[in-house]
N, C-alpha and C positions, 0 to 999 in steps of 0.2 A: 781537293778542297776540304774534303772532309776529315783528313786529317790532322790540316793547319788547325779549324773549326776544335776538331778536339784538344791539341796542343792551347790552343788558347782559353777555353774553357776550365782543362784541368787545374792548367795554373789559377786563375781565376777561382777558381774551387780552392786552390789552397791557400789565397792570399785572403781570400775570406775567414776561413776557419784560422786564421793566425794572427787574425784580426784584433784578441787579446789580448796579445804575447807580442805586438809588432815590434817592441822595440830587441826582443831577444837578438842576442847574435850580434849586436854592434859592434863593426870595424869599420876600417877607414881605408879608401883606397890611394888615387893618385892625390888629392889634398886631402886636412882634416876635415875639409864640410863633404868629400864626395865618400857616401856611406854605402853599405853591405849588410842587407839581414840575413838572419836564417830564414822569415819567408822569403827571400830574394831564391837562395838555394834551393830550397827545398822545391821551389815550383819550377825552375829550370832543371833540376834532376828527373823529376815526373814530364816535365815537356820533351827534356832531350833523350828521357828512355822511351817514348811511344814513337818518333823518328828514328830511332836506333833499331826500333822493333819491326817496325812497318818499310823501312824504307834504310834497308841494311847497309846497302849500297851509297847513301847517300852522306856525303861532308854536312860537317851541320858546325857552324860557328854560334856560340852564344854568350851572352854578356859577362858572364861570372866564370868563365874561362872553361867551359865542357864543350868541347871543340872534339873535331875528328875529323879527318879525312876521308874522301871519296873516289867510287871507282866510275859512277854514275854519268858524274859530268853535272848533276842539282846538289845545291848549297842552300842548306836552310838558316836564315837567320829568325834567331829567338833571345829576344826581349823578357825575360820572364815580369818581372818589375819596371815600367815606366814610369817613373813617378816616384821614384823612393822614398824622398825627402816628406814628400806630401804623406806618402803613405806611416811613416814614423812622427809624424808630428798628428797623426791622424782627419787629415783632410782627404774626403772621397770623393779625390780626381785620381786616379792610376790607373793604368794599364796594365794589359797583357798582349804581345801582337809577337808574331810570326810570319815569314813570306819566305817564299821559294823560288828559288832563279835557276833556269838554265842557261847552256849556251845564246839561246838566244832574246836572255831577261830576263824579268820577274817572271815566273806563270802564275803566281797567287799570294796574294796577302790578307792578314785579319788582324784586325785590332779588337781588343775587347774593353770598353770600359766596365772597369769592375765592377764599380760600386751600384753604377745606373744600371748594369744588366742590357747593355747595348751592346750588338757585336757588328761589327762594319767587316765588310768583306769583299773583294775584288778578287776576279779573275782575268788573263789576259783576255783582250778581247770581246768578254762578258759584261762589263760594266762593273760596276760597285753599288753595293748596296746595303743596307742596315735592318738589322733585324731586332725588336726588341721583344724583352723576354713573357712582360704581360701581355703585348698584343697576339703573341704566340703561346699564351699560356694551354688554349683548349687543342694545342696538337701534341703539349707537353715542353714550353718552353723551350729557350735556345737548345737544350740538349736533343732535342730531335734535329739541329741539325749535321748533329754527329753521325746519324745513321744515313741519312738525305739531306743532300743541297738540293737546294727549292727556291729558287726565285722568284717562285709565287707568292711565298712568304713576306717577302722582305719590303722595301720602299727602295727604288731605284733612286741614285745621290746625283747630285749635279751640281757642279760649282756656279757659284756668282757671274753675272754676266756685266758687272762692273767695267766700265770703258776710264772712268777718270781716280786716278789716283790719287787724288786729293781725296776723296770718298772713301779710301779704302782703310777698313778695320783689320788691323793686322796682327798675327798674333807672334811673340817669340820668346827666349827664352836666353838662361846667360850659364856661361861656365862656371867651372869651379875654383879654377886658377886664379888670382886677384890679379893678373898681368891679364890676363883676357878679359875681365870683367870689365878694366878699363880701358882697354880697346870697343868693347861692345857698346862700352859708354859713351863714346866718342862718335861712333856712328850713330848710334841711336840718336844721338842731337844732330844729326845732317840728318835723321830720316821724321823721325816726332814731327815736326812744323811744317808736314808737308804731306802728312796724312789725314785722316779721319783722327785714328786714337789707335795705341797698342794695348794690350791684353798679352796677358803673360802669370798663365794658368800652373803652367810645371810638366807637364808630361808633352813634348813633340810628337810622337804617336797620334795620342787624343786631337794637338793643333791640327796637325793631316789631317786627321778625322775629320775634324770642325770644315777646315776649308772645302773635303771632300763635298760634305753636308751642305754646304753653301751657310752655314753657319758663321762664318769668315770669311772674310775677302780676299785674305791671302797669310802666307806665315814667311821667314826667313831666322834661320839660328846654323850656329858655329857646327853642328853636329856633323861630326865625322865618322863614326861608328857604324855598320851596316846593321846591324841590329834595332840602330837609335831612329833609323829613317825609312828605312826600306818600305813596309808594310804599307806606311802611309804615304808614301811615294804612289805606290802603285793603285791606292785608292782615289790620290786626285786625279794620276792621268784618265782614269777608266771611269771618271765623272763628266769629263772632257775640260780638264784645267792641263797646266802645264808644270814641271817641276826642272828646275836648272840648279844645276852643281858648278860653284864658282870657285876657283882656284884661291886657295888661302896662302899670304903670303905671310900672314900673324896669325900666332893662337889668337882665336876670339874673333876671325872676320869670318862674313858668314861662308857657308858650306853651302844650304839648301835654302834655296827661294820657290815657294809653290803660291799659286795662285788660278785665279781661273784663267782663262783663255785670251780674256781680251784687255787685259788690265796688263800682263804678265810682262810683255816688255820693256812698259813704263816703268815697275817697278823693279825691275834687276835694271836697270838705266839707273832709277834714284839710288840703289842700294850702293852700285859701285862709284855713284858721283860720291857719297858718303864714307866709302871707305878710302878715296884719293884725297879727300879733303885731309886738310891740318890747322 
């Protein structure tokens, strides 16, 4: 844990100090709006060299293509930039998260909001939990969790115990694609008039987070990426919510449905009445 811990931090550390300079480096990836910084790089280069360093043996996939294979049988995925868009037009919602899977799962995930100095953390097993950086300031801030995990530190997370989905605050998010966008657009109106209200922040990471937090009722978005979901996958299950991967038969229908526990199969109910409709 203490390694994700510092993989996420360091990045964080860098997307801060290039906070300046955010727009340096603009490219364009699979569309013209899905962009590429140089802080994007440079914080998965310092994320995927302390995996590299610590943990030799280990495959490590991550979003700006510093990839590697393993002998281990763990697969690290790292998100260096959640958030990109936010982060180049300079609004402070982005992330940083990391998680580790073996054979049999996740073993650990961490998101960091940058900006707020919040780090959320789950282990298998362990629960999920959130640490923030002032309330831990007199043991020396989140960077003491680099040397010690301590979940004495932290505020244990628990999702919503929301039963009626009409109630429910949901948060999501859309592609880059213009052929997906209006696919998502299409469901979104089989889902809108039958919620609370959607929320649609920018970073899937943070929405995990949120939902973990019970800050959110529940989330669902297209994201197919392990990178783009993992981490916060693993922090709702270990809240005790639920997260379901649905079979996409169009760019733009959703991937990931998380919510808490007792809402959850209303709402992948509504989601897939939403994606049959026409």
């Amino acid at each position: 844990m203490s390694s994700a811990i510092d993989v996420a931090l360091t990045a964080g550390d860098i997307l801060l100090g290039r906070w300046g300079e955010r727009g340096a480096g603009l490219r364009t990836k699979t569309t013209d709006t899905d962009i590429v910084l140089d802080a994007d790089r440079a914080a998965e280069d310092a994320a995927v060299g302390i995996i590299r360093t610590t943990y030799p043996a280990d495959a490590v996939l991550a979003e700006e293509g510093s990839s590697g294979t393993g002998t281990s049988g763990r697969t690290w995925y790292i998100d260096p930039l959640d958030g990109t868009v936010n982060y180049f037009y300079g609004l402070p919602h982005f992330a940083a998260a990391v998680a580790c899977e073996d054979a049999d799962g996740l073993v650990c995930g961490v998101v960091l909001d940058v900006w707020r100095q919040e780090l959320f953390a789950a282990i298998r097993g362990g629960g999920a939990w959130s640490f923030d950086e002032h309330a831990m300031h007199e043991v020396g801030g989140l960077a003491a969790l680099r040397e010690e995990w301590s979940t004495a530190r932290g505020h244990r997370l628990g999702t919503t115990q929301l039963s009626d989905v009409a109630h429910a605050l949901v948060a999501t998010g859309f592609a880059y694609a213009p052929a997906a966008r209006d696919e998502q657009a299409r469901i979104l109106n089989g889902v809108l008039g039958r919620i609370r209200d959607i929320r649609r922040f920018g970073s899937a990471q943070l929405d995990l987070a949120s939902v973990a937090a019970g800050k959110m009722d529940a989330y669902f978005e297209s994201v197919d990426k392990p990178w783009d979901w993992k981490a916060g996958a693993l922090l709702v299950r270990e809240a005790g919510g639920r997260v379901t991967e649905l079979e996409q038969k169009r760019p733009g229908q959703p991937h990931i449905v998380a919510s808490g526990a007792v809402v959850h199969d209303a709402l992948v109910a509504l989601i897939r009445n939403a994606v049959q409709s026409h």
